[in-house]
C-alpha positions as CSV (number, residue, x, y, z in Angstrom):
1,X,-8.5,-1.1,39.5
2,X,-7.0,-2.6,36.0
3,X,-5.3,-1.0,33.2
4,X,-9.1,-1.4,31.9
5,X,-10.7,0.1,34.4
6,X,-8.1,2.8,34.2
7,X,-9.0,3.5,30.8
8,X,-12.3,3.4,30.6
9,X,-13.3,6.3,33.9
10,X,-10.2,8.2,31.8
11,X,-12.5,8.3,28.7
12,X,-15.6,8.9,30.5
13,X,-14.1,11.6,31.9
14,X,-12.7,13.6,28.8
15,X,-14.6,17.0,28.3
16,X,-12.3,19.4,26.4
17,X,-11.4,22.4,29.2
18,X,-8.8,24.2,26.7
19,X,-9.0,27.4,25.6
20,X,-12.1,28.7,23.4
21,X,-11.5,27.0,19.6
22,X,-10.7,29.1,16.4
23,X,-13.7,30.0,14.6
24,X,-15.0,27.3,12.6
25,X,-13.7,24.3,14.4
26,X,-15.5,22.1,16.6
27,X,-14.9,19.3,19.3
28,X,-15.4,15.3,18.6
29,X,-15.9,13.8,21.8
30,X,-17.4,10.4,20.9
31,X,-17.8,9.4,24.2
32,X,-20.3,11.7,24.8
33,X,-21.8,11.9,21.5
34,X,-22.5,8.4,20.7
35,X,-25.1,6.7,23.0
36,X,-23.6,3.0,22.5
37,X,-19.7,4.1,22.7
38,X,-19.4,3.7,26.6
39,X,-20.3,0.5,26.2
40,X,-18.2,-0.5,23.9
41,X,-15.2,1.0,25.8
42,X,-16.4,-1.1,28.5
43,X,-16.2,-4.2,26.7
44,X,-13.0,-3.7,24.8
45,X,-10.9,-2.6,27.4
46,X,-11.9,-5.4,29.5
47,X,-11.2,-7.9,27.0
48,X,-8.1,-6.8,26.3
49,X,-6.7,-4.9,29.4
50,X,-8.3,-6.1,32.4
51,X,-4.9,-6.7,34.5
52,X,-2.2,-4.5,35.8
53,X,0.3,-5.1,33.4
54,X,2.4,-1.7,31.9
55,X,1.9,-1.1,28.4
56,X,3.9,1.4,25.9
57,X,2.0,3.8,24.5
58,X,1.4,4.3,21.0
59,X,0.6,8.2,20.1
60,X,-1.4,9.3,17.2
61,X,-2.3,12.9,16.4
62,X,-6.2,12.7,17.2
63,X,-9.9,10.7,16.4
64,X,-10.9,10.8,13.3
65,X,-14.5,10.9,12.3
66,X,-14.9,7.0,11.1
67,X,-12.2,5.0,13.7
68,X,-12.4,6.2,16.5
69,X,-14.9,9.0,16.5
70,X,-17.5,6.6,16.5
71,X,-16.3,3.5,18.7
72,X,-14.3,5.0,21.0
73,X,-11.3,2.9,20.5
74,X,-8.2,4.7,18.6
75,X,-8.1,3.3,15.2
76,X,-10.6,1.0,15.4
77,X,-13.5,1.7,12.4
78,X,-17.1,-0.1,13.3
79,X,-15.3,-2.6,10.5
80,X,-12.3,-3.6,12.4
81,X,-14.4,-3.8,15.6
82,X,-16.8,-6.4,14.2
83,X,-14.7,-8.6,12.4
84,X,-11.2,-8.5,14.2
85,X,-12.0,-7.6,17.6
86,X,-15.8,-9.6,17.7
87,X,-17.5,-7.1,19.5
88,X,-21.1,-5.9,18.6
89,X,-21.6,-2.8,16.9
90,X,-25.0,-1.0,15.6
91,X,-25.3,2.4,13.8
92,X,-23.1,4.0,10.4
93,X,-20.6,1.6,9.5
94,X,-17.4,3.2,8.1
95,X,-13.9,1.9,6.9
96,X,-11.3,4.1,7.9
97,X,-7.9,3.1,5.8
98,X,-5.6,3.9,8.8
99,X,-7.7,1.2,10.6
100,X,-7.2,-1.1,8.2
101,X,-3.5,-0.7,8.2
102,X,-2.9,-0.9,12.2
103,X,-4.9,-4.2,11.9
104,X,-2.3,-5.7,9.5
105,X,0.3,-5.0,11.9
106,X,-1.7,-6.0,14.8
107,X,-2.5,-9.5,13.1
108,X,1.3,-9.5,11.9
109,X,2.1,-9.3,15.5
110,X,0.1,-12.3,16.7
111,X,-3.6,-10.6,17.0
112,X,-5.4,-8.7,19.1
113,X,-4.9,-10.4,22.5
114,X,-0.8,-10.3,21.7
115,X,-0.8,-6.7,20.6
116,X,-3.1,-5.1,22.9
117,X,-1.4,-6.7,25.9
118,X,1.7,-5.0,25.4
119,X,0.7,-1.7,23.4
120,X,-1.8,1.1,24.5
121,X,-2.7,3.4,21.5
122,X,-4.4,6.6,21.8
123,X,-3.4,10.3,21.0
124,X,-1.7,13.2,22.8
125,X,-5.6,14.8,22.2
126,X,-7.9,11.9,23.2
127,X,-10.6,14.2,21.7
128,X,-11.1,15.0,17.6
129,X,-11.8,18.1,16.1
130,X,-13.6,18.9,12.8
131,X,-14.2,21.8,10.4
132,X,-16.9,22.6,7.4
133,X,-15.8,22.6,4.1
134,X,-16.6,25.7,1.5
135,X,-19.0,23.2,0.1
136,X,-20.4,22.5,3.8
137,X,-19.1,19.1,4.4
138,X,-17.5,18.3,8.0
139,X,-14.1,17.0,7.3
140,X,-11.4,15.9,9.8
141,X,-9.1,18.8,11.4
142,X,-5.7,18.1,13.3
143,X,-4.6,19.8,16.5
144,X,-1.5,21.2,14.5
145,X,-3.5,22.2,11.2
146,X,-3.3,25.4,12.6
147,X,-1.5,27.8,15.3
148,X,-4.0,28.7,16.7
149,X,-5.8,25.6,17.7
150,X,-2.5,24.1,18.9
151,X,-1.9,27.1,20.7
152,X,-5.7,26.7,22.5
153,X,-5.5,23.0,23.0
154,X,-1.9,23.0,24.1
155,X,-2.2,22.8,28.1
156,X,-5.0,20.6,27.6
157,X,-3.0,17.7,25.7
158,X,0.1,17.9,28.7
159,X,-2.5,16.9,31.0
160,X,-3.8,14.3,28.9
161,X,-0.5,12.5,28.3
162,X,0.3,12.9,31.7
163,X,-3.2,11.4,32.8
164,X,-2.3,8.6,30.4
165,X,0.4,7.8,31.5
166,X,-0.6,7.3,34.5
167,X,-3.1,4.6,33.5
168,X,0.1,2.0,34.0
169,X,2.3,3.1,30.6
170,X,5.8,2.7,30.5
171,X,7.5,5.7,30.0
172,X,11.5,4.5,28.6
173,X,9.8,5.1,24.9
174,X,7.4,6.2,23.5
175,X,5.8,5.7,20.1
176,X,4.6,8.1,17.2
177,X,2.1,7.8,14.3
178,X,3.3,10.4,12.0
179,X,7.1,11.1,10.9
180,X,6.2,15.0,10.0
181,X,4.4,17.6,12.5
182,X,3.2,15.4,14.5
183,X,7.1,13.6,15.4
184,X,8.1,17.7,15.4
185,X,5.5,18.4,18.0
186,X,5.8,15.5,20.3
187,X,9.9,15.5,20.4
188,X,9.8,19.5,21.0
189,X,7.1,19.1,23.7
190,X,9.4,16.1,24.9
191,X,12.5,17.9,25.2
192,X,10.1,20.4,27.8
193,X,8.5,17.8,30.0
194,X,10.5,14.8,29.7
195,X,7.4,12.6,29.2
196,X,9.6,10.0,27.6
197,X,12.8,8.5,27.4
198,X,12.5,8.4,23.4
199,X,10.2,9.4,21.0
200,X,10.5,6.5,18.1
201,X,8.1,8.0,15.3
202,X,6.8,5.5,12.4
203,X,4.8,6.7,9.3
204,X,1.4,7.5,9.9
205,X,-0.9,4.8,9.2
206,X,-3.0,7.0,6.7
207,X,0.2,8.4,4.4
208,X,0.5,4.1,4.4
209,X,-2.4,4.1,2.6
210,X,-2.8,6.6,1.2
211,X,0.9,7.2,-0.8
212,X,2.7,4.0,0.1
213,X,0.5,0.8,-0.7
214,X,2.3,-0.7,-2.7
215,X,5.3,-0.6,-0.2
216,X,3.4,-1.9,2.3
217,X,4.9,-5.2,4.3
218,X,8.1,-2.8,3.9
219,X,6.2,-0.9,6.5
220,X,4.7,-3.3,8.6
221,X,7.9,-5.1,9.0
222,X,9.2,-1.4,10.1
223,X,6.8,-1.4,12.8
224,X,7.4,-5.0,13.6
225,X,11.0,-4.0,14.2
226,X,10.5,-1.0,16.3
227,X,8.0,-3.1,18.7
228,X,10.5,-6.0,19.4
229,X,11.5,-6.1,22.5
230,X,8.7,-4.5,24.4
């Protein structure tokens, strides 16, 4: 089997088996939700990872509802797919900033085929989670936003780094999207399991985007940095 192959029976594979939720927060598993995702999977991971080289492993925090929540690959919007990767893609088409953003630095780094043959991105929880809104609208919801959904999706996530791991990553460092909870949560759980030889956290992709635009070669070159070498 290839790193693709690897990838793709890991992702059609992923049902949550955590504890029971908090109240008010649900599961985005787009891989089972999403008729044409599989096959999308199918064809991005074997154009990009269909050998047996290791990879280092980029960790976010988890899908959100317009990248990765609806093509299955980790910060890749219907947008991104399309136009940077080629691959076909039918349904909602969104634009998800941090997908923008990890584009530039995958471009900066010599395009797709470059990038993705030395860097394997995806999130200590492969799977998304959302909540309603007072005004009823789903919005996005992070594995740390609160205690107790950390606390109920805690054993799940070890297992998931540890079955990505195995997919053929190499484990000397490791890198983080998010230089807050998410660099907290991942060094502390670190320190435990000894996933890693280093946790090297970068700003997330979205606080980019969101706070920092105008500074925002300064941060691709910082990413840029941290990748040579690998």
């Amino acid at each position: 089997m290839t790193f693709a192959d690897r990838v793709i029976q890991f992702n059609e594979q992923l049902t949550y088996t955590g504890e029971p939720l908090p109240p008010g927060i649900r599961i985005l598993n787009p891989f089972k939700e999403h008729p044409q995702v599989m096959g999308i999977v199918d064809t991005f991971y074997h154009k990009y990872y269909n050998d047996n080289n290791q990879r280092h492993i980029i960790l976010g925090i988890n899908p959100g509802r317009f990248g990765g929540g609806l093509t299955g690959i980790p910060f890749t919007d219907p947008k991104r797919l399309m136009a940077e990767c080629h691959i076909p893609y039918e349904g909602k088409i969104s634009h998800e900033p941090s997908s923008v953003f990890v584009y530039e630095v995958i471009n900066a780094f010599g395009g797709p085929e470059t990038f993705y043959n030395k860097i394997y991105i995806n999130s200590p929880c492969p799977l998304g989670f959302t909540s309603i809104d007072d005004k009823g609208r789903e919005k996005n919801y992070n594995y740390y936003d609160s205690k107790e959904l950390t606390k109920a999706v805690y054993q799940f996530m070890i297992e998931n780094i540890r079955k990505q791991i195995a997919l053929g990553v190499n484990t000397d460092k490791c890198f983080c999207f998010g230089t807050g909870k998410n660099e907290t949560f991942l060094k502390k759980l670190n320190e435990e399991y000894r996933f890693f030889g280093e946790i090297i956290a970068l700003e997330h992709p979205r606080f980019i985007m969101q706070y920092k635009t105008k500074s925002k070669q300064f941060y691709i070159d910082k990413y840029l940095e941290a990748f040579e070498g690998i």
